[in-house]
C-alpha positions as CSV (number, residue, x, y, z in Angstrom):
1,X,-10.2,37.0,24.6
2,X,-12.6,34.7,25.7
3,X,-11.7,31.5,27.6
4,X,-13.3,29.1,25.0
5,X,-11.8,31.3,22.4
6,X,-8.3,31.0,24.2
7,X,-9.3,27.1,24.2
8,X,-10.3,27.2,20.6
9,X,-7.0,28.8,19.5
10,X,-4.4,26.3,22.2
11,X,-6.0,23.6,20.3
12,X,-5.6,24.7,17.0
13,X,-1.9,25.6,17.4
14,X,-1.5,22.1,19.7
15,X,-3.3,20.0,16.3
16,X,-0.9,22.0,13.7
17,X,1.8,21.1,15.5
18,X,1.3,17.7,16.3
19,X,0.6,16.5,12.8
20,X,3.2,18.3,11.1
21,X,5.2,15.5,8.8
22,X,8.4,16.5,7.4
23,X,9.0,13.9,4.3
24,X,10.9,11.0,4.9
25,X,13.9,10.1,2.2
26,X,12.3,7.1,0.9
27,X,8.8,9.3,0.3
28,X,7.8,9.2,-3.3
29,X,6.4,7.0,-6.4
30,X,8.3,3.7,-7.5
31,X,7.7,2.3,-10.5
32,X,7.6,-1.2,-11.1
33,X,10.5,-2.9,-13.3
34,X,8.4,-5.5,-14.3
35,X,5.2,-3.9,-15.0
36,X,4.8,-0.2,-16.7
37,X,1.4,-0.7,-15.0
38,X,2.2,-0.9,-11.5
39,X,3.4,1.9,-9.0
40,X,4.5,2.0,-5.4
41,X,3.7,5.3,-3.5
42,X,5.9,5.6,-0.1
43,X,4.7,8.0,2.7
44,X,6.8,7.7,5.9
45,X,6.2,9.4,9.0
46,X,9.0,8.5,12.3
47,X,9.9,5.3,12.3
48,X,6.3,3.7,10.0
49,X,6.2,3.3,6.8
50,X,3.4,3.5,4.4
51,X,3.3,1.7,1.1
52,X,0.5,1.5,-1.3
53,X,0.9,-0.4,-4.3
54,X,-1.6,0.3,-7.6
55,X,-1.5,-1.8,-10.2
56,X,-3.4,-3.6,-13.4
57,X,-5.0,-7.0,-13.3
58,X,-6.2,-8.4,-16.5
59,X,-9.6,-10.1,-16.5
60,X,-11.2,-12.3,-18.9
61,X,-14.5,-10.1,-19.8
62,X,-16.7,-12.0,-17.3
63,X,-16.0,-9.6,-14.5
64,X,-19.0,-6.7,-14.2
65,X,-18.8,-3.4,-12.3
66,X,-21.9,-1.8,-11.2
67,X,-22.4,2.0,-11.8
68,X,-26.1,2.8,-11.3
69,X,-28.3,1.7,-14.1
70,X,-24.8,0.8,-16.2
71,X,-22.5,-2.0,-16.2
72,X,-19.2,-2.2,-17.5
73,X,-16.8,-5.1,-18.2
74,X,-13.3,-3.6,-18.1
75,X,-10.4,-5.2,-19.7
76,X,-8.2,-5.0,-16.8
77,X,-9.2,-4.0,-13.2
78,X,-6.6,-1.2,-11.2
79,X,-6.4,-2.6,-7.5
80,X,-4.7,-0.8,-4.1
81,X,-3.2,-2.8,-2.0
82,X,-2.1,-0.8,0.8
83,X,0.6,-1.8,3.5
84,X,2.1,-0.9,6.8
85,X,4.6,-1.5,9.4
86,X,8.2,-0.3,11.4
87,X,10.8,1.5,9.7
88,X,14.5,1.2,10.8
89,X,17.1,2.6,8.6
90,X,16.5,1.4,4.6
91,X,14.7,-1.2,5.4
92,X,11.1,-1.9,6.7
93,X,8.1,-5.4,7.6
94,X,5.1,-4.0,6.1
95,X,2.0,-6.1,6.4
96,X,-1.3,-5.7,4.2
97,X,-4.1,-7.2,2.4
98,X,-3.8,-8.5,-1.1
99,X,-5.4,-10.3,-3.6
100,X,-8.9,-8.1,-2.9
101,X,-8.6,-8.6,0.8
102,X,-8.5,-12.4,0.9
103,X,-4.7,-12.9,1.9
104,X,-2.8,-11.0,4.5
105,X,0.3,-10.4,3.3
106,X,3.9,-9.5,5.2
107,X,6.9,-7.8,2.8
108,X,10.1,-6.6,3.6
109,X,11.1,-4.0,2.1
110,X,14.1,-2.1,1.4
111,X,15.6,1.1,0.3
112,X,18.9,2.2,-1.8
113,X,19.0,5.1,-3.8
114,X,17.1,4.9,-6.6
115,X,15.1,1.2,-5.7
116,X,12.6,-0.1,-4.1
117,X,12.6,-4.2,-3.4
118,X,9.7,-5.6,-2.1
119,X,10.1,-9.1,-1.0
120,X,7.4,-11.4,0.6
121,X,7.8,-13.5,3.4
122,X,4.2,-14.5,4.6
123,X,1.2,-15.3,3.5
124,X,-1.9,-16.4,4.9
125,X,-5.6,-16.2,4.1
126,X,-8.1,-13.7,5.5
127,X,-11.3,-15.1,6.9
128,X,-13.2,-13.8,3.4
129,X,-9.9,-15.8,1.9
130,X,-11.2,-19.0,3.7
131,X,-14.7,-19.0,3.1
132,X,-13.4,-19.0,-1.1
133,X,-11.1,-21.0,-1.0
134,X,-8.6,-19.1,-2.1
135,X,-4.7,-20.3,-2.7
136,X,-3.1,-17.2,-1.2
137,X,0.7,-19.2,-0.7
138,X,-0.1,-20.7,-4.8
139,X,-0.6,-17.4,-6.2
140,X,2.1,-15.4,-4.9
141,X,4.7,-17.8,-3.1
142,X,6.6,-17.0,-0.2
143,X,10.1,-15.6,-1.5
144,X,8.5,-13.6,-4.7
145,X,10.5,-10.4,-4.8
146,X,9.8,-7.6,-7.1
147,X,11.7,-4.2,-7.6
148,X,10.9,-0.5,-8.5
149,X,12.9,2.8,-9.4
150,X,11.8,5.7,-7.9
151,X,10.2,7.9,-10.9
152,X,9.6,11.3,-8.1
């Protein structure tokens, strides 16, 4: 065997095994309690946590989305917010963007079973968040806690 070859195949078998994830025991999708239309997916990998959070947002008709030469005007908008931080045991300090990336936002989160509880405990607006004015604290408060049963 060549030597690049040899070098070709160390590397292969050096990437396989480095990002190898076995699934953590809070992995999975969440559904919200309060909304049907909102979901949690959780992806952990050693001690970080990933959670991204899809959801609805009504609008009021005014709000056009570009495809091409079309426009549409959807009833409700479906967001990600995505967020990220330590794990340690069931419970975790994620940290994100919100609100279409004008407030950074810092949850804890934590585990039991069946439940996910997200609770927030910062809130501060993004540069883009600044420049419009936008009432990150006013529209979600410091304190707002939501749950979600884990559906898989």
């Amino acid at each position: 065997m060549k030597k690049s070859a040899k070098r070709f195949a160390g590397a292969v078998a050096l990437a396989l095994s480095v990002n190898a994830m076995a699934a953590g025991p809070f992995d999975g999708l969440y559904q919200s309690a309060a909304n049907e239309k909102s979901f949690f997916m959780v992806q952990q990998n050693a001690g970080q946590l990933l959670v991204a959070n899809y959801y609805a947002l009504k609008t009021d008709g005014t709000i056009a989305i570009y495809y091409d030469r079309f426009t549409a005007k959807p009833p409700e908008l479906l967001i990600w917010d995505a967020y990220m931080g330590p794990l340690k045991g069931d419970t975790a300090t994620v940290t994100g963007l919100v609100i279409n990336m004008m407030c950074d936002a810092t949850f804890d989160i934590s585990f039991d079973a069946t439940t996910l509880t997200a609770k927030l405990v910062k809130i501060v607006q993004t540069t883009v968040g600044k420049t419009q004015g936008t009432p990150c604290a006013q529209l979600i408060p410091v304190g707002t806690s939501t749950s979600a049963k884990r559906i898989f």
